[in-house]
C-alpha positions as CSV (number, residue, x, y, z in Angstrom):
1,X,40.3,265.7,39.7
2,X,44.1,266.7,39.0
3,X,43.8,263.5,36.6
4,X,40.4,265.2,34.6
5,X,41.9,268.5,34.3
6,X,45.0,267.7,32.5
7,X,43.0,265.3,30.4
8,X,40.4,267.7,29.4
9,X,43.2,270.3,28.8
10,X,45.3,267.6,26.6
11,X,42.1,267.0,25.0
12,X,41.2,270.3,23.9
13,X,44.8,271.3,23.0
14,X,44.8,268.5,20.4
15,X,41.7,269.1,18.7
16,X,42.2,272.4,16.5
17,X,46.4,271.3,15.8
18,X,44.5,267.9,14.3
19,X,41.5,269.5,13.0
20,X,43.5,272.2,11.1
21,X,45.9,269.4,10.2
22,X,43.9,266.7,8.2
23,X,41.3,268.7,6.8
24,X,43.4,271.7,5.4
25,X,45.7,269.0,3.8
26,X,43.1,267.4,2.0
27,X,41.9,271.0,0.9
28,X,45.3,271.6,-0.6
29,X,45.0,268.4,-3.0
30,X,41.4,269.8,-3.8
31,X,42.6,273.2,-4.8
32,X,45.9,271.9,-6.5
33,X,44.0,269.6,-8.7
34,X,41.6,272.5,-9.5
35,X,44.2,274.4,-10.3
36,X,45.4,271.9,-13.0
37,X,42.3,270.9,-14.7
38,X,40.5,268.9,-12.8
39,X,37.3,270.3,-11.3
40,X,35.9,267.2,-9.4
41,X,36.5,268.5,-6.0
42,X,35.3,272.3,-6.8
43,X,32.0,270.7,-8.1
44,X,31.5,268.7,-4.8
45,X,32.7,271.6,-2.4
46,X,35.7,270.0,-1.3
47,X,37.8,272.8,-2.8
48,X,37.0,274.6,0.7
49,X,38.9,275.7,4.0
50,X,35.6,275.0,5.7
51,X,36.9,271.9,7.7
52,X,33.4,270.0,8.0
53,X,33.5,269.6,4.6
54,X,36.2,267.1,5.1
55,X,35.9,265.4,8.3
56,X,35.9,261.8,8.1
57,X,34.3,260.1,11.5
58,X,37.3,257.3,12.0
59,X,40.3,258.8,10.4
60,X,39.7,262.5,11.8
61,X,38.0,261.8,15.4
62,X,38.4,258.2,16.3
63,X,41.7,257.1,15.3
64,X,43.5,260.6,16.5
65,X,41.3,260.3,20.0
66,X,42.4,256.7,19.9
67,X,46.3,257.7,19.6
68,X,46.2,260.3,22.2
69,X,44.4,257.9,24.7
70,X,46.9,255.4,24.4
71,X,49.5,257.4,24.7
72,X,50.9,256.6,21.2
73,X,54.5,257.6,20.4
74,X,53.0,259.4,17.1
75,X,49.9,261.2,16.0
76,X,48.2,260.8,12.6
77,X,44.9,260.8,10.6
78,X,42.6,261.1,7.6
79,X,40.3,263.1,6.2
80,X,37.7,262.5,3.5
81,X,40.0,261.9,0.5
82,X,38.9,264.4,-2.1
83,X,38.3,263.2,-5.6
84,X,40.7,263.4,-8.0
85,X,39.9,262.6,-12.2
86,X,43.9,262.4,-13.1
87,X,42.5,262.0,-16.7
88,X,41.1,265.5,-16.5
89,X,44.6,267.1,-15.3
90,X,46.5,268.8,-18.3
91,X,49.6,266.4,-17.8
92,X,48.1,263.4,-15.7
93,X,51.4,261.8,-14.5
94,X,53.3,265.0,-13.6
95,X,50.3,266.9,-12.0
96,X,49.5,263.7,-10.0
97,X,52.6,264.4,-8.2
98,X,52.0,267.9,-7.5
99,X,48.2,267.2,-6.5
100,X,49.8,264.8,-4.0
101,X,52.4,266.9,-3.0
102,X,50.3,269.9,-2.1
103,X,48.7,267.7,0.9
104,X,52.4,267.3,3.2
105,X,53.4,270.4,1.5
106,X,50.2,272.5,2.9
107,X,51.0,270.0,6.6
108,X,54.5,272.0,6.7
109,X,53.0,275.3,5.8
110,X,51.0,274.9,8.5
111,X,53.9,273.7,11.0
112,X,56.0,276.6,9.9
113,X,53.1,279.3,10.8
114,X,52.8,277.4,14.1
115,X,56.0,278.5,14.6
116,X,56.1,282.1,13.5
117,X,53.1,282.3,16.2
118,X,55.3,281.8,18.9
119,X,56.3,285.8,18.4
120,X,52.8,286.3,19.4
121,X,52.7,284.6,22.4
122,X,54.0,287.5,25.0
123,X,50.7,289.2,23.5
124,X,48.6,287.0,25.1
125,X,46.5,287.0,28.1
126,X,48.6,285.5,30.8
127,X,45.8,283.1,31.5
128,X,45.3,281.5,28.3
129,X,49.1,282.0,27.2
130,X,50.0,278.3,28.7
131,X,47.2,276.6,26.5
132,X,48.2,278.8,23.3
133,X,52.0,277.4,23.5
134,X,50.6,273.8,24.1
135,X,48.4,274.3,20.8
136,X,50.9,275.7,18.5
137,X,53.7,272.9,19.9
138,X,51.0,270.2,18.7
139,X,50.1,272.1,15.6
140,X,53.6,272.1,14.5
141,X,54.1,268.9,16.1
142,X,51.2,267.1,14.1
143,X,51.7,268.8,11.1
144,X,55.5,268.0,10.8
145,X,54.4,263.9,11.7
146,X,51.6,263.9,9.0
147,X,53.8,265.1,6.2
148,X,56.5,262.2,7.0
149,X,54.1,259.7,7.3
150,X,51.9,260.8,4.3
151,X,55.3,260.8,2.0
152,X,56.1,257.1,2.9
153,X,55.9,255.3,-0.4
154,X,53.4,253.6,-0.3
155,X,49.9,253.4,-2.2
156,X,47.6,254.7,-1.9
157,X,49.6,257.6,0.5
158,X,50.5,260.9,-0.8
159,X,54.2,259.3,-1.1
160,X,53.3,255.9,-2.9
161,X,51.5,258.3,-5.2
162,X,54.6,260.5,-5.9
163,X,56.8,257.7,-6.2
164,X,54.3,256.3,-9.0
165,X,55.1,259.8,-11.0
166,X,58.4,259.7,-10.3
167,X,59.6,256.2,-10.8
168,X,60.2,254.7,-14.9
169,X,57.2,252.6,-16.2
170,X,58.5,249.3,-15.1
171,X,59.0,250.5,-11.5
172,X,55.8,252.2,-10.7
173,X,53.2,249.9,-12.3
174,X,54.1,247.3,-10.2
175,X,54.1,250.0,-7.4
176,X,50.6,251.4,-8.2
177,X,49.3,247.5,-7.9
178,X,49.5,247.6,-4.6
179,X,47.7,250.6,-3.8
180,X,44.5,248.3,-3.0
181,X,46.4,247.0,-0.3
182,X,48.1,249.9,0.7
183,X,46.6,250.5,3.9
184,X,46.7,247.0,4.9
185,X,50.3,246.7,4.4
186,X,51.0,250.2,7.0
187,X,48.9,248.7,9.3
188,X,50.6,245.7,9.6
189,X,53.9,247.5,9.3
190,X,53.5,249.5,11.6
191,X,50.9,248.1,14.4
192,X,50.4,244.7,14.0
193,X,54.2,243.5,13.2
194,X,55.4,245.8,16.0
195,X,53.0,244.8,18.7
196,X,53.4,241.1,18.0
197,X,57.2,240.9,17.8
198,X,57.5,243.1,21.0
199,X,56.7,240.2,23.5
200,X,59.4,238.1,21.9
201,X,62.0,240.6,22.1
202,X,62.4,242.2,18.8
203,X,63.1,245.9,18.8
204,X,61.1,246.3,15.4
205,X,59.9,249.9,15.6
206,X,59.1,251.3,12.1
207,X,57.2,253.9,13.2
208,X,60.3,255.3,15.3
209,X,62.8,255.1,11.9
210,X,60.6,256.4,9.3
211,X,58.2,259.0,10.8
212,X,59.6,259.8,14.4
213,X,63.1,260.2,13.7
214,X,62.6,262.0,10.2
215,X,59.7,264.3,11.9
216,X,62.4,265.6,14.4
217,X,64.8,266.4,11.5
218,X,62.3,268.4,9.9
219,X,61.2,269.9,13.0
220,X,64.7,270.7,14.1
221,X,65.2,272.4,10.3
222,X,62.1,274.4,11.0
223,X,63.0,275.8,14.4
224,X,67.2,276.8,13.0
225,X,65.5,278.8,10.2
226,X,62.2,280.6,11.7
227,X,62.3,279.8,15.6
């Protein structure tokens, strides 16, 4: 029974911090591109803090349950991407790096008001005080991991995306080719490479040196200037 409770109450302690997380991140490249020209995502109510208006099944339920299950040294997701016309924006290649900077950027907004709602914590009901810290730890916690891993350079991820806008011509075309493959190259990177090298010995943990140890910078940034 001991075993059910803290499951249910890991369970439930999870869901808003990742709810909040993915979908209001995915808002933030709807408004930003709305913002700059390009009315795609107003016109199909994405532009919205409503967050069933950008839940995606596998990305926003399955995979996050998955990762908690097992216990998973990390936490991440996806929401519905929101549609973006860059051809509409007023300056395509510079606003495509703001629309994909507002996602992380809106993650670490949302990890810093995690934080200031600590001070509000003594305020609440001795009862449900316990499961209020636990939320706001995984809201900051989840928030801080999704804007690492969503700036990783890589196509099609809010980073790769950046880099594309950043980067001189004959850097980021080759770049941008890969964006097809994107997510099949993190996968293996970061799963399949990992879990396959593991038996023979290997210490190859990408996920610990570019989104773990990065996260706790950030996070250790966060808490010296608001905690």
């Amino acid at each position: 029974m001991d075993d059910l409770n803290n499951a249910i109450v890991n369970l439930t302690t999870w869901i808003l911090p990742a709810l909040l997380a993915i979908t209001l991140h995915e808002a933030a490249h709807g408004f930003a591109a709305d913002r700059l020209g390009d009315n795609t995502a107003r016109m199909l109510g994405r532009v919205s803090l409503n967050p069933f208006r950008h839940i995606d099944p596998i990305g926003t339920i399955l995979l996050p349950g998955a990762l908690l299950i097992t216990g998973a040294p990390f936490m991440f997701g996806w929401a519905k991407p929101v549609p973006v016309n860059f051809r509409r924006l007023g300056n395509p290649r510079r606003d495509m790096v703001l629309v994909s900077a507002a996602g992380p950027a809106m993650n670490l907004v949302l990890a810093v008001a995690g934080v200031l709602m600590y001070y509000g914590l003594p305020y609440v009901p001795e009862m449900a005080a316990t499961w209020a810290r636990l939320n706001l730890n995984n809201l900051v916690i989840f928030n801080v991991v999704l804007a690492v891993f969503n700036m990783l350079p890589i196509p099609p991820l809010d980073g790769g995306r950046v880099a594309i806008g950043l980067l001189p011509y004959k850097l980021a075309y080759p770049l941008a080719r890969i964006e097809p493959m994107g997510f099949v190259v993190v996968l293996m990177v970061f799963f399949v490479l990992p879990m396959l090298l593991r038996p023979m010995g290997f210490g190859f943990d990408p996920a610990r040196w570019l989104i773990v140890m990065p996260a706790n910078y950030i996070l250790q940034a966060i808490l010296s200037v608001f905690g």
